[in-house]
C-alpha positions in Angstrom: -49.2 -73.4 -22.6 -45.9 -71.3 -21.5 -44.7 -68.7 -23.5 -41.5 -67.3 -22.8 -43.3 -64.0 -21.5 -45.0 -66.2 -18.9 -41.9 -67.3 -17.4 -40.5 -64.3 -17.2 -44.2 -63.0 -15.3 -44.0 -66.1 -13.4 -40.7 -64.6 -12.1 -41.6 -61.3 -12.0 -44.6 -62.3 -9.5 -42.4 -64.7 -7.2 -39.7 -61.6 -6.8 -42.6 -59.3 -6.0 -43.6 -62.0 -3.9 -40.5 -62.1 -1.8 -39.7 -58.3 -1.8 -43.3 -58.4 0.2 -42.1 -61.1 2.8 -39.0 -59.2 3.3 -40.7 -56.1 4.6 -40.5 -54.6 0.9 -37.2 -53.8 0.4 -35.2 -55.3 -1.8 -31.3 -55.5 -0.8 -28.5 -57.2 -3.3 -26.6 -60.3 -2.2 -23.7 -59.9 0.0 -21.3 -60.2 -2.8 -22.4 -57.0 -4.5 -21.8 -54.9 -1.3 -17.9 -54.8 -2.7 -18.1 -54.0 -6.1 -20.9 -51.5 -4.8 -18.4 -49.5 -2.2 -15.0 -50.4 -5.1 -17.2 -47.9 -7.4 -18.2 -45.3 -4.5 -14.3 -45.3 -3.3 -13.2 -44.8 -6.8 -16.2 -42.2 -7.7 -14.6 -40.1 -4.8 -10.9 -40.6 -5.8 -12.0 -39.1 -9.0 -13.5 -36.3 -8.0 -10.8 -35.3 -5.3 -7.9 -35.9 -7.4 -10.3 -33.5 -9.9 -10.5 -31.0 -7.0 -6.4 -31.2 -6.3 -6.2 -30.8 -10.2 -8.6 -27.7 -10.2 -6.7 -26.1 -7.3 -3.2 -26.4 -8.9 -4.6 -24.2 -12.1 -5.7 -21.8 -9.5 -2.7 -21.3 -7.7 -0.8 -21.0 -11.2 -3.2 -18.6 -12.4 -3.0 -16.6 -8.9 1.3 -17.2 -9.2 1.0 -16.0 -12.5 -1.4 -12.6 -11.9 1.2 -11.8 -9.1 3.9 -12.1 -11.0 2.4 -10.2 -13.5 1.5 -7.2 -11.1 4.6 -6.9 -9.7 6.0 -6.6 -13.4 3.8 -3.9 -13.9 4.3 -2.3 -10.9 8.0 -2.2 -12.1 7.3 -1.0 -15.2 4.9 2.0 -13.7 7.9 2.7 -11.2 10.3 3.1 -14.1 7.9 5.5 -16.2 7.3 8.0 -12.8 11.4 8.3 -14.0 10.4 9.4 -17.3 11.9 12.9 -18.9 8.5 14.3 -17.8 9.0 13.3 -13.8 12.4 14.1 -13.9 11.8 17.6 -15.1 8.9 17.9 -12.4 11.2 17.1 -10.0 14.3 19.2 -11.1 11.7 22.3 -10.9 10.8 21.1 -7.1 14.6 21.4 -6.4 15.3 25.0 -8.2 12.2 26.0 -6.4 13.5 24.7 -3.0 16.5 26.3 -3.8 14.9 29.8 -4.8 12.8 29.5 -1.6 16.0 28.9 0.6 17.8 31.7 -1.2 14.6 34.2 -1.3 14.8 33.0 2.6 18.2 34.2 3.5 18.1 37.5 0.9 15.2 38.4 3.4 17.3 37.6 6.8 20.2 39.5 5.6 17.6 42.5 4.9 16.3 42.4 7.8 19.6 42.3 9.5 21.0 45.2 7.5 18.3 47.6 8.1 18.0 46.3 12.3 22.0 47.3 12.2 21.8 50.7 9.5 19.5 51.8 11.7 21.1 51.3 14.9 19.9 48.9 16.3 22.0 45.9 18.5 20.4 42.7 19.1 19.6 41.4 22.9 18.6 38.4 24.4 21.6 36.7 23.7 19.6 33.5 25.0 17.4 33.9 22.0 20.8 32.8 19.7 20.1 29.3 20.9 16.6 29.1 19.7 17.5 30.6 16.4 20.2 28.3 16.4 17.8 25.3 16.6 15.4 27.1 13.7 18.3 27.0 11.0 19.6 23.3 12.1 15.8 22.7 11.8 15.2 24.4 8.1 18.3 22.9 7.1 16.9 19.5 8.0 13.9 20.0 6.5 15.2 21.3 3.3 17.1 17.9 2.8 14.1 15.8 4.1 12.6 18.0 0.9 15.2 17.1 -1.5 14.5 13.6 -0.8 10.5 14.0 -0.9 10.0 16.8 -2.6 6.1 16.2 -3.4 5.1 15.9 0.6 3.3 19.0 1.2 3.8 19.1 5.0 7.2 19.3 5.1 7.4 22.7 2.7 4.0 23.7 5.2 7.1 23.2 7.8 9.9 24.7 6.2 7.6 28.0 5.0 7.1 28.1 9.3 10.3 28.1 10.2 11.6 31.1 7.9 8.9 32.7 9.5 9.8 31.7 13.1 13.2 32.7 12.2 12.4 35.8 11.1 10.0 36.6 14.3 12.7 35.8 16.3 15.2 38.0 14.7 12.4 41.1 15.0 12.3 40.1 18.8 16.3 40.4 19.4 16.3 43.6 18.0 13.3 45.4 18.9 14.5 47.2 22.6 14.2 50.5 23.9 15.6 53.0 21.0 18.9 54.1 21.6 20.2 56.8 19.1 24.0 56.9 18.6 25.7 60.1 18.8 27.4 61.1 16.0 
């Protein structure tokens, strides 16, 4: 007697059967080769058309957190403007001043005692040089005015008082001469 579980044995055991003569591997009719790669193909579509997707959000998000930088690097340029900043830098400019002023008030005392006391400059050639160390200061002191928090240049401008004042001594120290009265 067949039963319906028999059959299905029966074909169970003549696939198993087969799959043997056939060097044990089983491989689908020809017709299921296209329907086979038509699900790969799309499969793949899918997951690039996923990846394209996914990139898009990241260059939006990236888009977006430059934008957003640059707004706040705005906004931080705008508050170094505040009341506070501007007050920093009007002291930097009456301090340039005061240092430019305390710089000449000490030239003209020099001068005045070199001259009250006598004394005439030489080396005439010198002029030149201390020519060049005023055009100089006076550069720097505007180069200051525009950057007034780089260090270097008031390093600069503190050297060349000093070289100017130097130079001065040198012009007028010479052989004492008195003046008759």
């Amino acid at each position: 007697m067949t039963t319906p579980n028999n059959s299905s044995s029966n074909a169970l055991d003549s696939l198993i059967d087969e799959t043997m003569r056939n060097g044990g591997e089983i491989t689908p009719p020809k017709e299921l080769w296209r329907g086979i790669e038509a699900s790969i193909s799309r499969q793949q579509l899918g997951s690039q058309l996923q990846v394209n997707n996914n990139r898009r959000w990241v260059i939006g998000i990236a888009a977006s957190l430059f934008v957003a930088i640059g707004v706040l690097m705005g906004t931080h340029h705008v508050q170094m403007l505040s009341p506070g900043n501007r007050l920093q830098t009007e002291a930097q400019m009456k301090l340039l001043t005061m240092v430019t002023q305390q710089h000449q008030q000490q030239r003209e005392l020099l001068l005045s005692n070199y001259q009250d006391a006598g004394f005439t400059p030489s080396f005439s050639e010198l002029e030149v040089e201390l020519q060049q160390l005023r055009e100089a200061a006076i550069k720097v002191t505007q180069q200051l005015q525009q950057e007034p928090n780089n260090l270097e240049l008031w390093k600069f401008l503190q050297w060349l008082h000093q070289q100017e004042l130097e130079l001065l001594k040198t012009m007028y120290m010479q052989p004492r001469t008195y003046r008759q009265v």
